[in-house]
N, C-alpha and C positions, 0 to 999 in steps of 0.2 A: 949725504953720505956718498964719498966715491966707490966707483966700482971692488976697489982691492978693499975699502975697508966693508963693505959687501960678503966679496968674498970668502977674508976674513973670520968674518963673523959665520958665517955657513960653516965655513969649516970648522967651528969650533965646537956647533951647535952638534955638525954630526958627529964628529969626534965622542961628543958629550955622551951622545944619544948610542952608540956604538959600546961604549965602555958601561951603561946604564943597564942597558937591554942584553947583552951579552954576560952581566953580574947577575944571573937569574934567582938568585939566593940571599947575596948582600946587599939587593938594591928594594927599597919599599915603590911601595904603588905611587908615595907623593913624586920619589925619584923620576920612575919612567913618564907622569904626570908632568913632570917641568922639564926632560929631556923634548917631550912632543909638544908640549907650547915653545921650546927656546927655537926648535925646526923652523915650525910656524911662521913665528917672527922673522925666522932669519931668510924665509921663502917669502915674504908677503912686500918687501922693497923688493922695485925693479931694479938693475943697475940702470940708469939714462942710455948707456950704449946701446943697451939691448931694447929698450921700448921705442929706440927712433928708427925711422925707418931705412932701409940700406939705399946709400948714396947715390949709386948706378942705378937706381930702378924709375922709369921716365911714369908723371906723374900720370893717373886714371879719368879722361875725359869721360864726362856724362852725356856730350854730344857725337863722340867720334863713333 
């Protein structure tokens, strides 16, 4: 998965979950229940950008 379609999907989740949580009256328990799993899910992929390490940073000797 690339990062935008990542992103994407986060935003859609929170969207979701914004519009769920916020309907305090016309949303059921299953609702708010798969608003916070679709979160979940859409936190638990790293994008690859963000898991590698930054480019300029000089690598950690174990002897220096």
């Amino acid at each position: 998965m690339t990062s935008e379609e990542q992103i994407t999907k986060m935003k859609k989740a929170i969207t979701q979950a914004i519009k769920v949580m916020g309907d305090r009256f016309g949303s059921t328990e299953a609702d708010v229940e798969k608003a916070i799993v679709e979160l979940k899910a859409s936190m638990q992929t790293v994008p690859s950008a963000t898991a590698q390490a930054p480019q300029g940073m000089p690598a950690v000797s174990a002897g220096a």
